[in-house]
C-alpha positions as CSV (number, residue, x, y, z in Angstrom):
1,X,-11.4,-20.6,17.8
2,X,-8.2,-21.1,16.7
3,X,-5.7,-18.3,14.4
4,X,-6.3,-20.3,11.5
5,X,-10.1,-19.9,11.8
6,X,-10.0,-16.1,12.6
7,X,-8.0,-15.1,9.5
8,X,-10.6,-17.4,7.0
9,X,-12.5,-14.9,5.8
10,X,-9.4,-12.9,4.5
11,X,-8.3,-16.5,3.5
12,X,-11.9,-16.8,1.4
13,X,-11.7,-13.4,-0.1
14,X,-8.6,-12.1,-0.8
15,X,-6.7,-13.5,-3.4
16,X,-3.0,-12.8,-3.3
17,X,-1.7,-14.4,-6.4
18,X,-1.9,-12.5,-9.8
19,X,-5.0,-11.6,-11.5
20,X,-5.6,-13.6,-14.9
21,X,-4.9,-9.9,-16.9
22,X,-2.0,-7.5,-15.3
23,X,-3.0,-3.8,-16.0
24,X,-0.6,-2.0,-13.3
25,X,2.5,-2.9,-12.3
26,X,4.3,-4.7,-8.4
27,X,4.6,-1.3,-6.6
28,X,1.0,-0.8,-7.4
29,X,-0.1,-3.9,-6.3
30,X,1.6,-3.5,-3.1
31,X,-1.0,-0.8,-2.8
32,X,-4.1,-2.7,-2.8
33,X,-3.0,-6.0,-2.0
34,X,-0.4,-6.0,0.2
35,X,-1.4,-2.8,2.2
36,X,-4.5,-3.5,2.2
37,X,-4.0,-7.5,3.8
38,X,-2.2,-5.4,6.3
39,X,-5.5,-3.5,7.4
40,X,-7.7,-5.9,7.4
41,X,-5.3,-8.2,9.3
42,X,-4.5,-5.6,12.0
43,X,-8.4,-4.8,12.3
44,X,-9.3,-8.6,13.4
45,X,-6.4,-8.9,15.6
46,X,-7.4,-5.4,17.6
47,X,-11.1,-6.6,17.4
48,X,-10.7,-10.0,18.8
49,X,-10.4,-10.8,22.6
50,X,-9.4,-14.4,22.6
51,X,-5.3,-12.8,22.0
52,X,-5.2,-10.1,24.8
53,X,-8.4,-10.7,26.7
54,X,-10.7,-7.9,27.8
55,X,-9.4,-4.7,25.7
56,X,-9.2,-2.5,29.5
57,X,-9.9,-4.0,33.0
58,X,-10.0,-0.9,35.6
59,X,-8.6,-1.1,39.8
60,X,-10.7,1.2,41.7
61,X,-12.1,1.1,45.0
62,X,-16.1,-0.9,46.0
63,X,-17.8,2.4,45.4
64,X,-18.5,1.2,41.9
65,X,-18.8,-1.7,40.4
66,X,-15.8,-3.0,38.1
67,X,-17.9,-3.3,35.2
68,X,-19.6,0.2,35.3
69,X,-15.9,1.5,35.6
70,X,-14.8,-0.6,32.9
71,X,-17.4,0.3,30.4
72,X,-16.7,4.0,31.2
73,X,-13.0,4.5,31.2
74,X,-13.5,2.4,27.8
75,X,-15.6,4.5,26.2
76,X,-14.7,8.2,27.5
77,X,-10.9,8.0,28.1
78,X,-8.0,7.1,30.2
79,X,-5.1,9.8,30.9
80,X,-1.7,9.5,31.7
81,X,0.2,12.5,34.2
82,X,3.4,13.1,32.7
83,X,4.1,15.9,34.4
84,X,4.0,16.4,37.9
85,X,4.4,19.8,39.8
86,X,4.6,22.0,36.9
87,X,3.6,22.6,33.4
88,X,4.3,20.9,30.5
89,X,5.9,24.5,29.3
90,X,8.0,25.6,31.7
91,X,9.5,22.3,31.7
92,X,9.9,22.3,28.0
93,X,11.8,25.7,29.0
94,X,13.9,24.3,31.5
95,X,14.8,21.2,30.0
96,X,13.5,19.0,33.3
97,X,13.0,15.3,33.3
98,X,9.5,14.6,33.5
99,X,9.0,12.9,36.2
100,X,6.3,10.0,35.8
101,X,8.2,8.9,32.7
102,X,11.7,8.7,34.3
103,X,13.0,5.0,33.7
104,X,15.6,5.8,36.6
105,X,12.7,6.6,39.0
106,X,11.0,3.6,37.9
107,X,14.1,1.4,38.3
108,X,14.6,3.0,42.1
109,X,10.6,1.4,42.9
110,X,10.1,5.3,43.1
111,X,7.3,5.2,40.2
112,X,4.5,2.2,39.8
113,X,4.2,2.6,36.4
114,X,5.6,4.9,33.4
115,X,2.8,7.9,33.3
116,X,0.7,7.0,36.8
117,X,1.0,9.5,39.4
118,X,-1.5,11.3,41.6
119,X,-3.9,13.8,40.7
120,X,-7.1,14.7,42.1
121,X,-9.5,17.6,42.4
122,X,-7.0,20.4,43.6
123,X,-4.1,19.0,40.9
124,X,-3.1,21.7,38.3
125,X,-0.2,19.3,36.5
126,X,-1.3,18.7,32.6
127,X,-2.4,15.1,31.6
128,X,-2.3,13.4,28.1
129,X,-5.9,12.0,27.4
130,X,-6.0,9.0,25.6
131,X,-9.3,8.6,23.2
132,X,-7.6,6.5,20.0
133,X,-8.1,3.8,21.8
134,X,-11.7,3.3,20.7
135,X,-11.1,4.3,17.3
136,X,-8.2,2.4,15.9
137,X,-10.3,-0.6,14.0
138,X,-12.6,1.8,12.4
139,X,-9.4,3.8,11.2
140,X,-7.6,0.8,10.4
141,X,-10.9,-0.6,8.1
142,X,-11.5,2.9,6.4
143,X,-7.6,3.1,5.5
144,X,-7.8,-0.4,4.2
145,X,-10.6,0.6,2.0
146,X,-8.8,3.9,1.0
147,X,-6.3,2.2,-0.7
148,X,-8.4,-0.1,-2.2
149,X,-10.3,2.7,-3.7
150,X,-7.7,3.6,-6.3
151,X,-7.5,0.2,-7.7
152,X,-11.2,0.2,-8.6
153,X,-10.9,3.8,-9.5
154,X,-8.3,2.5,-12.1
155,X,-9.7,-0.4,-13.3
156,X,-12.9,1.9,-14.2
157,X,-10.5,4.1,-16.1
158,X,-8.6,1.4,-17.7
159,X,-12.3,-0.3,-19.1
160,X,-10.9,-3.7,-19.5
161,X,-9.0,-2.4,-22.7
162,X,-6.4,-5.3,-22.0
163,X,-8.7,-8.1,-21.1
164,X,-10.5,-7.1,-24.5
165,X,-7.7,-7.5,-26.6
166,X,-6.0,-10.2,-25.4
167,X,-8.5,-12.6,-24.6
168,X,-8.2,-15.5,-26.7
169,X,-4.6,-15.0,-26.6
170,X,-3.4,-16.4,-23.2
171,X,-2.2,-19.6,-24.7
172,X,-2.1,-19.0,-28.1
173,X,1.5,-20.5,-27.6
174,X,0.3,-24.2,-27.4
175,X,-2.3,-23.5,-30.6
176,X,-0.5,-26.7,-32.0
177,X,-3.8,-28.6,-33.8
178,X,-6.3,-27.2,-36.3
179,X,-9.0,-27.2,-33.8
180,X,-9.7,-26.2,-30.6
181,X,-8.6,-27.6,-27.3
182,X,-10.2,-27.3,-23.8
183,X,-8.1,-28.3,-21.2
184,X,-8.5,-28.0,-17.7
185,X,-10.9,-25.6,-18.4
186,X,-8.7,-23.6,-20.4
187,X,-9.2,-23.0,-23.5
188,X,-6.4,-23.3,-26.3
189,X,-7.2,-22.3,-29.9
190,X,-6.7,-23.8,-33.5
191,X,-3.8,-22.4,-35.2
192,X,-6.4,-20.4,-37.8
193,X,-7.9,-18.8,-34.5
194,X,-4.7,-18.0,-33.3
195,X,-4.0,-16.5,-36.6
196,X,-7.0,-14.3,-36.8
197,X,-6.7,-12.9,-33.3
198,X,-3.2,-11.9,-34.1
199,X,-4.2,-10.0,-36.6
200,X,-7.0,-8.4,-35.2
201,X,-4.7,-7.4,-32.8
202,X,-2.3,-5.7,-34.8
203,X,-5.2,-4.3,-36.7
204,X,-6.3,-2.4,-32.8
205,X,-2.4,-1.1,-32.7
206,X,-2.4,0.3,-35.9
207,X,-5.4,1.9,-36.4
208,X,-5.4,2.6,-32.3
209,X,-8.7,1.7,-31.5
210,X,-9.5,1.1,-27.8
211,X,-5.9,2.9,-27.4
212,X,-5.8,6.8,-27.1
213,X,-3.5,9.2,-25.3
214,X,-6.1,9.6,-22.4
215,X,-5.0,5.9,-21.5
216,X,-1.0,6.6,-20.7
217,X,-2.4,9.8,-18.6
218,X,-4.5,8.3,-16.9
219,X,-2.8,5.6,-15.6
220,X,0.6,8.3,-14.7
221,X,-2.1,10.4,-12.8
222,X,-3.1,7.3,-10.6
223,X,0.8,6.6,-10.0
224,X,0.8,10.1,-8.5
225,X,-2.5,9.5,-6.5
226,X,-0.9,6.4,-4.8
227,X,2.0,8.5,-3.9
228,X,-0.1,11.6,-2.6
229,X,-1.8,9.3,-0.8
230,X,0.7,7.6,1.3
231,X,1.1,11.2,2.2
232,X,-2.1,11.4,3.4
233,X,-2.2,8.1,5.2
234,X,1.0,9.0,7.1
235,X,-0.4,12.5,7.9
236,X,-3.9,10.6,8.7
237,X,-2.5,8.6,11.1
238,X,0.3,11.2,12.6
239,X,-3.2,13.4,13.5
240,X,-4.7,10.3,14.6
241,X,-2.1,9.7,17.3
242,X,-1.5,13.7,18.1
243,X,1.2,14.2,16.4
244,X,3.6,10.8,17.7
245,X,3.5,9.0,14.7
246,X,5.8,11.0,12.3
247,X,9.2,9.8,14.5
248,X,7.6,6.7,16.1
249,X,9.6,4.6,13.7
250,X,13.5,6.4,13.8
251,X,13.1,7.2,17.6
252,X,12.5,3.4,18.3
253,X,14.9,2.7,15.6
254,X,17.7,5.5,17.9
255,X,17.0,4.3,21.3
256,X,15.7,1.0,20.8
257,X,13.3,-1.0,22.9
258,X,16.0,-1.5,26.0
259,X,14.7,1.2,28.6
260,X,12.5,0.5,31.1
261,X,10.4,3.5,29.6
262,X,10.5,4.3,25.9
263,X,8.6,6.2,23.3
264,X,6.0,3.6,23.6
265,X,4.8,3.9,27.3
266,X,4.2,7.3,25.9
267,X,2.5,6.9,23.0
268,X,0.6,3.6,23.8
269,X,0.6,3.4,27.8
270,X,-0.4,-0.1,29.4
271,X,-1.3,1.4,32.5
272,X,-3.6,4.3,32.7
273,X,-5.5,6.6,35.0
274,X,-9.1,7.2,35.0
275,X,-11.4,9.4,37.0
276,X,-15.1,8.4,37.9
277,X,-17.5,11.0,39.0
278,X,-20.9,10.6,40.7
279,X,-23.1,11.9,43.4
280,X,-22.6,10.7,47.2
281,X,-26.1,10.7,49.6
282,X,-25.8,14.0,50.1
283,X,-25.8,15.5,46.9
284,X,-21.5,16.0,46.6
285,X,-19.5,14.8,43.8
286,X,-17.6,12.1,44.4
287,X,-14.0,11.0,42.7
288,X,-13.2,7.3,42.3
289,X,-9.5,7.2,41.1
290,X,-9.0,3.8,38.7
291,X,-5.9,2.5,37.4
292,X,-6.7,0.7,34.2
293,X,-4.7,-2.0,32.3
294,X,-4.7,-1.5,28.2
295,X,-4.5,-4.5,27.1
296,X,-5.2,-3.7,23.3
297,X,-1.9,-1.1,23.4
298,X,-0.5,-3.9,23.5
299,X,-1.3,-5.4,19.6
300,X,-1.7,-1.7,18.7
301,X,1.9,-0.4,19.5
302,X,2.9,-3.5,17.2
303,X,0.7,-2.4,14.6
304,X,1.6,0.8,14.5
305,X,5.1,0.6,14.8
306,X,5.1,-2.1,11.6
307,X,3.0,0.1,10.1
308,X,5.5,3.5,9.9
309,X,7.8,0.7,8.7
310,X,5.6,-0.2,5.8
311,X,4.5,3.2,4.7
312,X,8.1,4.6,4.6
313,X,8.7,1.8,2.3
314,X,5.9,2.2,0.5
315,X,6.5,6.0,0.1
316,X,9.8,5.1,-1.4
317,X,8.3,2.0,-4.2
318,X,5.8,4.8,-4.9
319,X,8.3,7.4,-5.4
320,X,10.0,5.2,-7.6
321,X,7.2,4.3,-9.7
322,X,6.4,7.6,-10.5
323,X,10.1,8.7,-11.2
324,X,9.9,4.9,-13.7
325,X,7.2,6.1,-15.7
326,X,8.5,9.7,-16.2
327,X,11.8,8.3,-17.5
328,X,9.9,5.7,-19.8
329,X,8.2,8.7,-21.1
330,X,11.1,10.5,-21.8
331,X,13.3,7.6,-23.5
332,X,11.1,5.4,-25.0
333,X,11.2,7.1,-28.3
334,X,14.7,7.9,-27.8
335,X,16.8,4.9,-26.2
336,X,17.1,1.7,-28.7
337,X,19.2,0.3,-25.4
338,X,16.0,1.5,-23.1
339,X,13.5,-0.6,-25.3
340,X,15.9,-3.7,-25.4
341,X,15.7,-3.5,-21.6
342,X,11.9,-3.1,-21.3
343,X,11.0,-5.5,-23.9
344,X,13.9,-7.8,-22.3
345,X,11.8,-10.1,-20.4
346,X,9.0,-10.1,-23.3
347,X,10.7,-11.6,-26.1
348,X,12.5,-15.2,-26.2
349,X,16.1,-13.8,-27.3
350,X,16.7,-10.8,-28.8
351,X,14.5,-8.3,-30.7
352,X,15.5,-6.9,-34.0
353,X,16.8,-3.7,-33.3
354,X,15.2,-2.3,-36.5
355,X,12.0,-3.9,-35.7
356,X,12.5,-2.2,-32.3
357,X,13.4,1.0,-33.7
358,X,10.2,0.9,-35.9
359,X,7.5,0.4,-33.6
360,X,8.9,2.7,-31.2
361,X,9.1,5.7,-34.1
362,X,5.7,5.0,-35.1
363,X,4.3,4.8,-31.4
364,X,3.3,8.0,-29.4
365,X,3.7,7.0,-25.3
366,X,0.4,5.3,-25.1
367,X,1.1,3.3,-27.4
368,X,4.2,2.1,-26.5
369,X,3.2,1.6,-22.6
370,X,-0.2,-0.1,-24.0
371,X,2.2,-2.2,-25.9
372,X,4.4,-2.9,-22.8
373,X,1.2,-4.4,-20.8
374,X,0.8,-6.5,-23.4
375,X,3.4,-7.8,-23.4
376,X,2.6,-8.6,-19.8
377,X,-0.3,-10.4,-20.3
378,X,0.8,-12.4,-23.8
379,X,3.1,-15.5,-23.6
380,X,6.6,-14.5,-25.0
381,X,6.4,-16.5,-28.1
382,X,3.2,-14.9,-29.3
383,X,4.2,-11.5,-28.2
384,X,7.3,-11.8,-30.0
385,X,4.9,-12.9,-33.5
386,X,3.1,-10.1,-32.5
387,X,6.4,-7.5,-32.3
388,X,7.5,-8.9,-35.6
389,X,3.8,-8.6,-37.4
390,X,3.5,-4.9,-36.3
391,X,7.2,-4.0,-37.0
392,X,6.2,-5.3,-40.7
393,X,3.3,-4.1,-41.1
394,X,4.3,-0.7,-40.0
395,X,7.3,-0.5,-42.2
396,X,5.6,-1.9,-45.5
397,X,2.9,0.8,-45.0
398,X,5.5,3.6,-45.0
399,X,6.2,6.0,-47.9
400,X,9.0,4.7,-49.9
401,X,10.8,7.7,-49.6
402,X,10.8,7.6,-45.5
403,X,12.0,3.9,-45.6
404,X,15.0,5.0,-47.7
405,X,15.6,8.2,-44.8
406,X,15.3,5.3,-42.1
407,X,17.6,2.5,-44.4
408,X,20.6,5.4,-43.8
409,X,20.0,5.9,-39.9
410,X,23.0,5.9,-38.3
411,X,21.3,5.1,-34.9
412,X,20.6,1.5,-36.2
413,X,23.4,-1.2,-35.5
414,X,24.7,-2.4,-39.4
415,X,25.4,-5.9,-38.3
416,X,20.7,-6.1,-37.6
417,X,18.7,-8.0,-40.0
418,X,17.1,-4.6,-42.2
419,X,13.2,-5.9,-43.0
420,X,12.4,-3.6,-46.0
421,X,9.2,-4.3,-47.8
């Protein structure tokens, strides 16, 4: 089978470009799109053989057979002795060199390999068990799934509000013709449809049906979740590997990858120890000492190491997305300069500034970020029709005496086209 085939049923199933209606924005999509393509990837690569080959294969002596001991050092757990001759305290106290992890000693042909030594039954030295071993493609499956979770929890709480209101609208911008056009399976209106959607649209803003304040909360409450959670995940899997994930990344990034023995032999050993116990003819136990080869540390030191890479990058897009949409919330009633900028990329040239300054004085923040996704989802010629409609409407609906109060605004540049109905 060959890499292409392995990967087709992410191929099949997991869409990377856009979705037809955007209701979140890029550092929330790297959430459940590209974090989660991450998972799922890692998962197939630690779950098939034909990369690495068997996941362990055990050396012990003909008192049991290499399968038996490779099914049970598999599924129980392989150790590594890092410490030799005393404890793992007292050296901590004394600041000694641990000895079956000394790259010198393993340069000399003093040591076999980084963490193998001997023990046996009368050895008090402390080992490091090794169990994650067996667990890592469920973890990595259930964290892929984790963040997928707040995408569908958001799309619940967003109700298709966006896909409601703008459907029809997608390519308004080519309604050229008095009737209707399907193309390519697409379907582009008659210039009296486009009309009448337009203004049911501005009809939703106004009177702010399907829009409420719940909306704008909502959505700022799951930019926090994402960012909690990449807190969790990283605390997940620090616990996972106990405790040498949080400085996995900047201790690789310190020493680098040159030694002989790094942070990696200790964290994900390739050669192991493993212990078999059974009864002789007489009734004694019996110790079978096995050396075992991890092949599978192999793809999951990679993994790993990528993958405290990728969440301190995504703890610092999330971060930032959060900080965004507190900062839209304070200026975008405030800032005319601010709502040039966000609207920038909406709008074919520049917006009225009093048209601007309108809609965003009549708009609480949900309306203004609804209007944002809009704006997201609409081609920028319609949009812009759209902009201009509600800035009108709004205005020619005022009191006359609050258009005079707004006429003599200071705020509002002199050399802007004034709309005043």
């Amino acid at each position: 089978m060959s890499l292409v085939q392995t990967f087709s049923v992410i191929k099949s199933n997991f869409k990377l470009k856009p979705k037809d209606y955007t209701i979140d924005n890029w550092a929330f999509k790297m959430h459940y799109k590209a974090t989660v393509l991450f998972f799922l990837v890692s998962t197939i690569l630690v779950t098939s053989r034909q990369y690495i080959g068997e996941h362990i294969r055990c050396i012990a002596d003909g008192g049991v057979p290499a399968h038996v001991i490779n099914t049970f050092c598999f599924f129980t757990s392989t150790f590594t002795v890092p410490y030799v001759n005393l404890t793992k305290e007292l050296a901590e106290k004394l600041d000694i060199e641990v000895k079956h992890l000394d790259s010198k000693l393993l340069d000399a042909g003093g040591l076999a390999h980084p963490g193998v030594g001997p023990y046996g039954f009368n050895s008090t030295e402390p080992i490091k068990r090794h169990a994650y071993y067996q667990w890592v493609p469920f973890v990595l499956f259930g964290q892929a799934i984790c963040f997928y979770l707040t995408h569908l929890l958001w799309k619940k709480m967003e109700g298709g509000r966006i896909k409601y209101i703008v459907d029809g609208l997608r390519y308004a911008a080519f309604a050229l013709e008095d009737k209707e056009i399907q193309a390519g399976g697409r379907t582009i209106p008659s210039k009296q449809s486009k009309e009448e959607q337009i203004k049911r649209l501005r009809e939703f803003f106004i009177k702010r049906i399907y829009i409420n304040n719940y909306w704008s909360y909502k959505l700022i409450g799951i930019e926090i979740l994402n960012f909690l959670h990449v807190i969790l995940q990283m605390y997940i899997t620090n616990k996972f590997l106990s405790g040498n994930f949080k400085q996995l990344g900047s201790e690789i990034w310190a020493e680098g990858l040159d030694s002989s023995v790094d942070v990696l032999d200790e964290v994900f050993p390739k050669i192991t120890k493993c212990t078999f116990h059974k009864y002789g003819p007489s009734g004694s136990i019996q110790l079978h000492d096995a050396m075992c080869v991890m092949a599978l540390n192999i793809i999951n030191e990679k993994i790993y190491v990528a993958l405290w890479f990728w969440f301190v990058f995504l703890f610092i897009i999330s971060l930032g997305a959060v900080l965004w949409r507190f900062l839209t919330l304070a200026l975008h009633a405030r800032s005319l300069q601010f709502n040039k900028m966000a609207f920038a990329t909406s709008c074919p040239g520049k917006l009225n500034p009093w048209d601007t300054l309108t809609i965003t004085r009549h708009c609480n923040f949900s309306d203004w970020l609804f209007l944002n996704y809009l704006s997201k989802n609409l081609d920028s010629l319609v949009f812009r029709e759209i902009f201009v409609g509600l800035a009108e409407e709004i205005e020619g609906k005022k009191p006359t005496k609050e258009r005079l109060l707004d006429e003599s605004d200071g705020e509002v540049d002199p050399n802007a086209t004034l709309k005043v109905s």
